[in-house]
Structures are given as structure tokens and as C-alpha cells.
C-alpha positions as CSV (number, residue, x, y, z in Angstrom):
1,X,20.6,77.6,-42.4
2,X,16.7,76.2,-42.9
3,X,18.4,74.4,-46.0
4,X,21.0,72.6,-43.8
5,X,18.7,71.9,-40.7
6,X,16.5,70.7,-43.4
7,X,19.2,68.4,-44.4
8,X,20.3,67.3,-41.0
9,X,16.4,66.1,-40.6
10,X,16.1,64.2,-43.7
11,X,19.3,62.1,-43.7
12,X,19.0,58.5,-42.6
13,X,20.9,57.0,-39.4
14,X,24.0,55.8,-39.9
15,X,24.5,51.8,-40.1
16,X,27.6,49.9,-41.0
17,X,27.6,48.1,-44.0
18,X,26.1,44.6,-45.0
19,X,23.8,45.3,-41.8
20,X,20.1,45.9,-42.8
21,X,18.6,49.2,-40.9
22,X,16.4,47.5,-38.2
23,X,14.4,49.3,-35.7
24,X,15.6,48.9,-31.9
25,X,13.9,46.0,-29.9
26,X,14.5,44.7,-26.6
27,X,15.2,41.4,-26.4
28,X,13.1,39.1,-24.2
29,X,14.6,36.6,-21.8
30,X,13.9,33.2,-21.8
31,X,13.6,32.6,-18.0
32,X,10.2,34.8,-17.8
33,X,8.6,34.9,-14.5
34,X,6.1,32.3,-15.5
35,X,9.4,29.7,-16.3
36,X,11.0,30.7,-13.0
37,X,8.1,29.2,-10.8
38,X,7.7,26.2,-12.8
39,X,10.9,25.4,-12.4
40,X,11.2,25.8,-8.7
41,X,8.2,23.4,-8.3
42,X,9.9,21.3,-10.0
43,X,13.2,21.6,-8.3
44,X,11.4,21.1,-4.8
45,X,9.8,17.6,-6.2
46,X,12.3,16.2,-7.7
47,X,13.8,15.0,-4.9
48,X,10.8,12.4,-4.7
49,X,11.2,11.3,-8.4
50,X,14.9,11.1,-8.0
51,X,14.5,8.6,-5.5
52,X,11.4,7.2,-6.5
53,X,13.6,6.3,-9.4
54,X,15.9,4.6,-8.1
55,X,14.9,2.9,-5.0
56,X,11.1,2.4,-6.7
57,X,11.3,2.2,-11.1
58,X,14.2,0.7,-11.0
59,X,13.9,-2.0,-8.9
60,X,10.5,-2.9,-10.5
61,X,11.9,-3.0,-13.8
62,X,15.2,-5.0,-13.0
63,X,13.0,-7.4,-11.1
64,X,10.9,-7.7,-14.5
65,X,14.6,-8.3,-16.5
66,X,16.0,-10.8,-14.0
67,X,12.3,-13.3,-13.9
68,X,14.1,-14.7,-17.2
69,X,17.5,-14.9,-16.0
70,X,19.7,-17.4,-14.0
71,X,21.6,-15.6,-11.4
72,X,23.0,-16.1,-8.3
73,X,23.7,-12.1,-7.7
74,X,27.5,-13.7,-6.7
75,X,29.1,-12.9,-10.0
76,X,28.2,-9.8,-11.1
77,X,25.5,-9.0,-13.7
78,X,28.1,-10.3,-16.4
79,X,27.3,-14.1,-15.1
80,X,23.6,-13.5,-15.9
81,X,22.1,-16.6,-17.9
82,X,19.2,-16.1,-20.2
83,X,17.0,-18.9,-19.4
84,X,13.3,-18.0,-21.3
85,X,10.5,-19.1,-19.1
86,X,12.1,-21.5,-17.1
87,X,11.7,-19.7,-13.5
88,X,8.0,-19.1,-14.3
89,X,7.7,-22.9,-15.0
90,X,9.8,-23.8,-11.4
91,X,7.8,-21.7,-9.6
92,X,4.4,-22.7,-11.3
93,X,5.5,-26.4,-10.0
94,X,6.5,-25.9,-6.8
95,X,4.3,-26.9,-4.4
96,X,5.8,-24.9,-1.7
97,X,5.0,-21.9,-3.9
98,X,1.3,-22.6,-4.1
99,X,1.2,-23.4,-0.1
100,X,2.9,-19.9,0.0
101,X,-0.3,-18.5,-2.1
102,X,-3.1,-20.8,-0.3
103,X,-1.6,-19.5,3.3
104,X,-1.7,-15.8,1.7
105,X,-5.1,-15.7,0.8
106,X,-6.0,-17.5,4.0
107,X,-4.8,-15.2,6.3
108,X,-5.9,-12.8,3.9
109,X,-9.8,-14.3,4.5
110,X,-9.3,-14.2,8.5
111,X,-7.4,-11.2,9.3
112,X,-7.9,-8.7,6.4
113,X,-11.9,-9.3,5.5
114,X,-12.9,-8.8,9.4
115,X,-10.9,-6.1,9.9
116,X,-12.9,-3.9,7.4
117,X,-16.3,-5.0,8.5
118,X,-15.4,-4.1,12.1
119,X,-13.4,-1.4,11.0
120,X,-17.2,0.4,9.7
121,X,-19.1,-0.3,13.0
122,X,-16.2,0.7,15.1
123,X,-16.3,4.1,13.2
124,X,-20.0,4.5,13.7
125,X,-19.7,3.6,17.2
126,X,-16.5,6.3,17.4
127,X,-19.3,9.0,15.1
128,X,-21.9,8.4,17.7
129,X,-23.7,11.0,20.0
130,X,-23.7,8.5,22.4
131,X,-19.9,7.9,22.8
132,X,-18.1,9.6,25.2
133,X,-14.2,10.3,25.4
134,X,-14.4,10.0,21.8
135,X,-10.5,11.5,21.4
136,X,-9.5,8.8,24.0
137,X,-11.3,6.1,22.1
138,X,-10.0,6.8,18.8
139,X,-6.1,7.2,20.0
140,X,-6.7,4.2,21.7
141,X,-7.9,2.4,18.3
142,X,-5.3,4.1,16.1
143,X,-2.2,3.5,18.6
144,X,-1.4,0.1,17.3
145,X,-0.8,1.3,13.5
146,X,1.9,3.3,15.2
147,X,3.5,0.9,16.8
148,X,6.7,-1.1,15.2
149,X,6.1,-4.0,14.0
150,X,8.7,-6.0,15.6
151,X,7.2,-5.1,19.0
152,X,4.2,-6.1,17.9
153,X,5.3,-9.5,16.5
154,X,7.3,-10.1,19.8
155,X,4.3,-9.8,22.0
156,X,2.1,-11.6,19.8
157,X,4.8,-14.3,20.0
158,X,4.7,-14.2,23.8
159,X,0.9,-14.4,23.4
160,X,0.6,-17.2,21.0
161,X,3.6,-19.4,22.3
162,X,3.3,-22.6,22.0
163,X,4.1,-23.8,25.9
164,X,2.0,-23.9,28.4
165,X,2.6,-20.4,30.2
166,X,2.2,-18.7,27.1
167,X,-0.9,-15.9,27.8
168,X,-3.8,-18.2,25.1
169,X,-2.7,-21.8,26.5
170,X,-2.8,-20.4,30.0
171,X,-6.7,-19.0,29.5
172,X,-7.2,-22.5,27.6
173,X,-5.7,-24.3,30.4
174,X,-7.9,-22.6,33.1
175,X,-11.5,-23.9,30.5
176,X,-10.4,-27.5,30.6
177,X,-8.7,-27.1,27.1
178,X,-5.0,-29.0,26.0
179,X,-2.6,-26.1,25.2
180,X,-2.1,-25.5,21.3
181,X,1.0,-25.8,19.7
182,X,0.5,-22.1,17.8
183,X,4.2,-22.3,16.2
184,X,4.1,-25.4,14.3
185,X,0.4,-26.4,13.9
186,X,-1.1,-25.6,10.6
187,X,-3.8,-23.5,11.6
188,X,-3.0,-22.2,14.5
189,X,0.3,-20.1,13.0
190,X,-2.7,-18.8,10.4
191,X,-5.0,-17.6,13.2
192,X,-2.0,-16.2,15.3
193,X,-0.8,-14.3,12.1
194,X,-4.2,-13.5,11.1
195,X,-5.0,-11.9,14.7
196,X,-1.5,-9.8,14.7
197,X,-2.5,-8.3,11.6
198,X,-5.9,-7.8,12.1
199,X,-5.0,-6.2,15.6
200,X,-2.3,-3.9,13.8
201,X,-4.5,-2.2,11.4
202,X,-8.0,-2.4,12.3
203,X,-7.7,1.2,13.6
204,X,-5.8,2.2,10.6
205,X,-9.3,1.6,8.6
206,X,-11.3,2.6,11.6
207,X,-9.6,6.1,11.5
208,X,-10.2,6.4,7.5
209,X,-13.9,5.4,7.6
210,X,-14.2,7.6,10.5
211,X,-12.9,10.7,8.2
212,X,-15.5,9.6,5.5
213,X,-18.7,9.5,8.1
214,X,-17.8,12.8,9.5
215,X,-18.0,13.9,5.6
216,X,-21.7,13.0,5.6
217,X,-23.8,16.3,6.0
218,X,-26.1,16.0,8.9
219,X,-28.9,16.9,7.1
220,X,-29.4,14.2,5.4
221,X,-30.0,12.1,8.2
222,X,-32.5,14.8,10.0
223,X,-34.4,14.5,6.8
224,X,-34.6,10.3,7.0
225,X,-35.6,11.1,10.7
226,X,-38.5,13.0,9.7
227,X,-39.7,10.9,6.8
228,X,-39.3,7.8,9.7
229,X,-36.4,6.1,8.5
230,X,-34.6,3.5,10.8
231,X,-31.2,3.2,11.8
232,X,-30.7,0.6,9.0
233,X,-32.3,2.2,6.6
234,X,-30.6,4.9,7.5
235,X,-27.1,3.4,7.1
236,X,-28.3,1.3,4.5
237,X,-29.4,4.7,2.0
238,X,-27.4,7.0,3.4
239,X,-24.7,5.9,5.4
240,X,-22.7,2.9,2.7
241,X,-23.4,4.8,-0.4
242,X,-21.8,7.9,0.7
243,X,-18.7,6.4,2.1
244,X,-18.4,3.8,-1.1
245,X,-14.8,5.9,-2.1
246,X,-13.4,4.9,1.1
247,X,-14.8,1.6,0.9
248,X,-13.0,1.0,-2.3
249,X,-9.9,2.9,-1.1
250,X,-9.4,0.6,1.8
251,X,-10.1,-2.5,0.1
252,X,-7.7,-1.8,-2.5
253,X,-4.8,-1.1,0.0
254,X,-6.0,-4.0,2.3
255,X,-6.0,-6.4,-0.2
256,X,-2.9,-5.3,-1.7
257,X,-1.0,-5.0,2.1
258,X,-2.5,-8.6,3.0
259,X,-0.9,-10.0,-0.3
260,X,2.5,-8.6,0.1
261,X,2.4,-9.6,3.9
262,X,5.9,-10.4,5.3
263,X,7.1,-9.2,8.6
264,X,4.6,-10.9,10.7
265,X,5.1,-14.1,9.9
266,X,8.9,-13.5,9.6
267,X,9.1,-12.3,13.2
268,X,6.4,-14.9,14.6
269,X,8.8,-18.1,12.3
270,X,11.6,-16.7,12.3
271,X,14.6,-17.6,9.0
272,X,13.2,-20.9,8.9
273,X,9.9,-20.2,7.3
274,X,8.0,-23.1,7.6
275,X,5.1,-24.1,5.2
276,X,2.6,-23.8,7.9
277,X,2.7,-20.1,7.7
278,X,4.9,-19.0,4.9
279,X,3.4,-16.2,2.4
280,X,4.8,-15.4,-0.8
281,X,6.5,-12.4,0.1
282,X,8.3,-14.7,2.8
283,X,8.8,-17.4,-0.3
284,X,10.6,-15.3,-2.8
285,X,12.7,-13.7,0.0
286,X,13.8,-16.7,0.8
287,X,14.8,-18.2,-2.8
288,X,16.5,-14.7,-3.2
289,X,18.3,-14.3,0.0
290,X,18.6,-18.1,1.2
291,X,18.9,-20.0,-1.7
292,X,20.8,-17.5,-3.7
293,X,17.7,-18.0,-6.6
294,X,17.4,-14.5,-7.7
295,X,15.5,-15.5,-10.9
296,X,12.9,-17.8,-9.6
297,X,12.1,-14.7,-6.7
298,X,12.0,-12.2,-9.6
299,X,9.1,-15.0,-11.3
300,X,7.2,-15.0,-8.3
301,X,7.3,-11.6,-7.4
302,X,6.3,-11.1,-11.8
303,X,3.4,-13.8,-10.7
304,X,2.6,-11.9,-7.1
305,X,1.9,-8.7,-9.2
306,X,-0.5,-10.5,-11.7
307,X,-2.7,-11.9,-9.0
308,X,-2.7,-8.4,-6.9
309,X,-3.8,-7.0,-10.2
310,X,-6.2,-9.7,-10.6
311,X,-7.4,-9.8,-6.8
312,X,-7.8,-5.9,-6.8
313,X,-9.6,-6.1,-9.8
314,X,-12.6,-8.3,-8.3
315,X,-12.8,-6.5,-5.4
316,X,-13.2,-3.1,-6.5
317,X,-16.0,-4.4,-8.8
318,X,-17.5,-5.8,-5.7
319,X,-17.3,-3.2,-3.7
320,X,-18.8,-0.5,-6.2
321,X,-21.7,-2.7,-6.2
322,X,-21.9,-2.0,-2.5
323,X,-24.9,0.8,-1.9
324,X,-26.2,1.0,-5.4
């Protein structure tokens, strides 16, 4: 009996043959815990890539493939013409195109530039001890980014209207002044853009630089109190250097929002888009969707990007040189 028990002990398992005897392992599933998790996050943001894709990539690149065709967007993308650089070199010569960049960058000087220099004192006022109603006060300055813009362009067009009841003529009329003819002249459809926009987001920036102020510990300025320092040294060394990230933050959106401006001077002109106050957002819409030019809108909107890039460029170097 100790000779078969013995026996029983010492024989091997069993395995089928042509099958290697392997010892038992369990065998580990490729969705771990760790894979599950990253892959919900990335199922709940995909829906912003997906339609990033195609509504944002997509667009950008076709627009990139179409500056160097000839198409009239009538005959299907089989009637596409390559044509080189020939809607670069129509653009580059049309004037209308570089009255479309000289009224940009104008408005871009009266209504964008102000905007962020008032934009800082109307958040220091707003930071102030001495303010009251502050809540009141900063609704009040951040309730016309809210609006729509098509209100805002209507009222602006009651305001600046070129007869004599309209709201600026009427407070000219009562100094002695001729009424202006805001639609048509060539500076005053600038300055009547220029206001609208300036109006529209100067408590957008007034708001961010607001955020960046309260950011600022307090101590820093009790210290500059005790060692004497005034107010403008006090915003001078303290105040501009520490808020330099929002400075360049809103100068990079600004420049790029006052570059791609198109619904206020769309509203305030109307289809017509004269070349008092066209922009060359307004431009390449209209070669695109007027005069059926898809190519030549795809060139300037290739050409818009460059100078953006360029613009932006210059002035984020300027503004980090603001504070040091």
C-alpha cells in the first residue's frame, strides 16, 4: 500500500500529447482598470475633436487647397482648375484688397488700441477701495459683450445715421455743427465702426484685467506703502509687471478679433460693402459669396493669416517689453 501511494505521488499529471506540461496562469485582460479610464476621457472629449475636425481642420485645410484653384463652388469639386499662384497675384493687385487691409488696421488703431488702455484703468477704478456698487459697476461694463451683435449694430446704426434726426447729428446740430454723413463718408463709417467695437468689448478686457489685479497679493502693495511708494510707482513696479500675462493674452485676441472683424461693418453697410468701410474679412466674403471667386477668397484669407501671424508676432514682443 506505501509502495502504491508512493507511486500515486510520484507520477506526473496527465497532458495530451504534442502539448508541453505548462504550469496554470491566469490570463490578464487587456482592458485593465488603468485602460478603462483613459478611454472614457477620451470618449467624453471626442465630441470636441470630432467636430473640431470637421467644422475647424477641415475647413482650414480646404481653404489652404482651394488659394490655388479656380472654382466657382457651382460645379462640384470635379470643375476645380489648378491655376498656381494666380489668386495670390489678383489679390496682391487689387486695390480694393489693400483698401480692405488699410481700413482693417485703421479701425484696428481707433477702436481696438483704446479699448485696452481704458480697459486697465477701468479695472483699477472697478479694484478700488473707493468704488462703491462694485457688482453693479462691473455688470454694467461686461453687459455689452453679451449682447448680440446685430442689436448692437442696429442701434449703432440708429446712432450714427447719416440724417439729421439721427442721435450724433442731432447733438451736432444743437453745437452749431453740419450733420455728417456717417454711412458714406470715409472716415466717419471708420469712427462709427471703430466706436461699436470699441463699445462691444471694452468690458470684455475690463473683466479679464480685473481677474488679473485681484490676483495681486495685497502685501505687496502695503510693503510699497511703507517704503513710501506712490500710486505710480506703485502701478508702475508692481501693478503692469504682475498682470504682463493678461496683457499679452488680451492683445493677442484683440489683435487677432480686430483683424478678422466682419459683422459690424456688415450690419452698419449692409451686402453692398463699400470701400469706405470694408475689412478683409468683409472682402473675401464677398468674392466668395458675391462674386462666386472662391479661389481668390481662399488667397486672401491664406494672406489674412500671414499678416495675423505677423501682427501678433510684433505685439507680443511689445507687450513683454511692458514692466521689465
Amino acid at each position: 500500500m506505501e509502495q502504491a501511494n508512493k507511486a500515486i505521488h510520484t507520477e506526473p499529471d496527465w497532458t495530451p500529447p504534442g502539448k508541453p506540461n505548462r504550469p496554470n496562469k491566469t490570463r490578464k485582460s487587456f482592458f485593465t482598470e488603468k485602460r478603462k479610464e483613459a478611454l472614457s476621457g477620451y470618449l467624453y472629449v471626442s465630441p470636441f475633436f470630432i467636430l473640431f475636425m470637421v467644422f475647424g481642420l477641415f475647413p482650414i485645410l480646404f481653404s489652404f487647397y482651394l488659394g490655388f484653384q479656380q472654382w466657382n463652388g457651382i460645379g462640384g469639386f470635379g470643375s476645380m482648375e489648378f491655376i498656381g499662384l494666380q489668386n495670390f497675384k489678383w489679390i496682391l493687385t487689387d486695390p480694393i484688397f489693400w483698401k480692405s487691409l488699410l481700413n482693417t488696421l485703421i479701425i484696428w488703431v481707433l477702436g481696438t488700441i483704446p479699448q485696452l488702455i481704458i480697459g486697465i484703468i477701468l479695472a483699477y477704478a472697478l479694484n478700488s477701495v473707493l468704488i462703491k456698487m462694485k457688482t453693479f459697476f462691473r455688470v454694467s461694463i461686461f453687459l455689452p459683450y453679451v449682447t448680440s451683435t446685430v442689436a448692437v449694430a442696429i442701434v449703432f446704426g440708429i446712432i450714427f445715421n447719416s440724417q439729421e434726426f439721427g442721435l450724433i447729428n442731432v447733438i451736432f446740430g444743437i453745437f452749431g455743427f453740419d450733420p455728417v454723413s456717417w454711412e458714406t463718408s470715409e472716415w466717419g463709417v471708420k469712427i462709427a465702426i471703430s466706436t461699436m467695437v470699441f463699445w462691444r468689448w471694452i468690458g470684455y478686457n475690463t473683466i479679464i484685467y480685473l481677474a488679473g489685479l485681484q490676483g495681486i497679493p495685497k502685501e505687496l502693495y502695503e510693503a510699497a506703502e511703507i517704503d513710501g511708494a506712490t500710486v505710480k510707482q506703485k502701478i508702475q513696479f508692481i501693478t503692469i509687471p504682475m498682470i504682463r500675462p493678461i496683457i499679452i493674452l488680451t492683445v493677442f485676441t484683440s489683435t487677432i478679433g480686430a483683424l478678422q472683424l466682419f459683422t459690424e461693418p456688415m450690419i452698419f453697410l449692409g451686402r453692398g460693402a463699400r470701400e469706405e468701410g470694408i475689412t478683409v474679412v468683409l472682402y473675401l466674403y464677398r468674392e466668395a459669396f458675391s462674386n462666386l471667386a472662391f479661389g481668390p477668397a481662399s488667397a486672401a484669407a491664406i494672406i489674412l493669416f500671414i499678416i495675423i501671424m505677423i501682427l501678433t508676432s510684433i505685439n507680443v514682443f511689445v507687450a513683454n517689453r511692458i514692466g521689465k
